[in-house]
Steps between C-alpha positions, in 0.01 A plus 500: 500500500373800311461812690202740441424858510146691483507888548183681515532849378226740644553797217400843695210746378654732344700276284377558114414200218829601336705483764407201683518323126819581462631366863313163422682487129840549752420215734400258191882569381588383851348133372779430259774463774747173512328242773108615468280214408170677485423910489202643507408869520131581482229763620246383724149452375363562824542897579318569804805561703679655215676429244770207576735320330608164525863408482487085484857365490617135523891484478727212457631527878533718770867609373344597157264737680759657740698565152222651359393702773842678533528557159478847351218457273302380819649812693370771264145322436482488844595910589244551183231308704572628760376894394166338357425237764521297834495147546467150687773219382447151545776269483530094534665144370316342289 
């Protein structure tokens, strides 16, 4: 049973074009991880909340995403996020 993972990043205000490309080129890197079937990363086209980003993850199981979660790339994307961004996770087996 695969497991997924959607995060929806609401990037604040003040956040600049530069900055918030850089944080998405970070959380694309997160993609190539052992036990992730499907990553995507991608801006939304609809803006008129804000700019959010879509984190759509499928992993192999629910083990592969508890390893990936507690790993230290996820860890430091995550702090990074954290300065330019809140957000709502949804989580489920697939």
């Amino acid at each position: 049973m695969t497991f997924r993972h959607v995060v929806l990043f609401w990037v604040r205000n003040d956040v600049a074009g530069p900055e918030l490309s850089a944080a998405m080129e970070g959380l694309k890197r997160l993609g190539n991880s052992p036990g992730i079937v499907e990553w995507t990363i991608e801006l939304s086209l609809d803006e008129r909340k804000g700019r959010i980003v879509i984190e759509d993850a499928t992993f192999v199981d629910v083990d592969a995403f508890h390893a990936w979660r507690s790993g230290a790339a996820h860890r430091e994307i995550a702090s990074q996020m954290s300065e330019i961004a809140d957000w709502l996770v949804g989580d489920w087996q697939a």
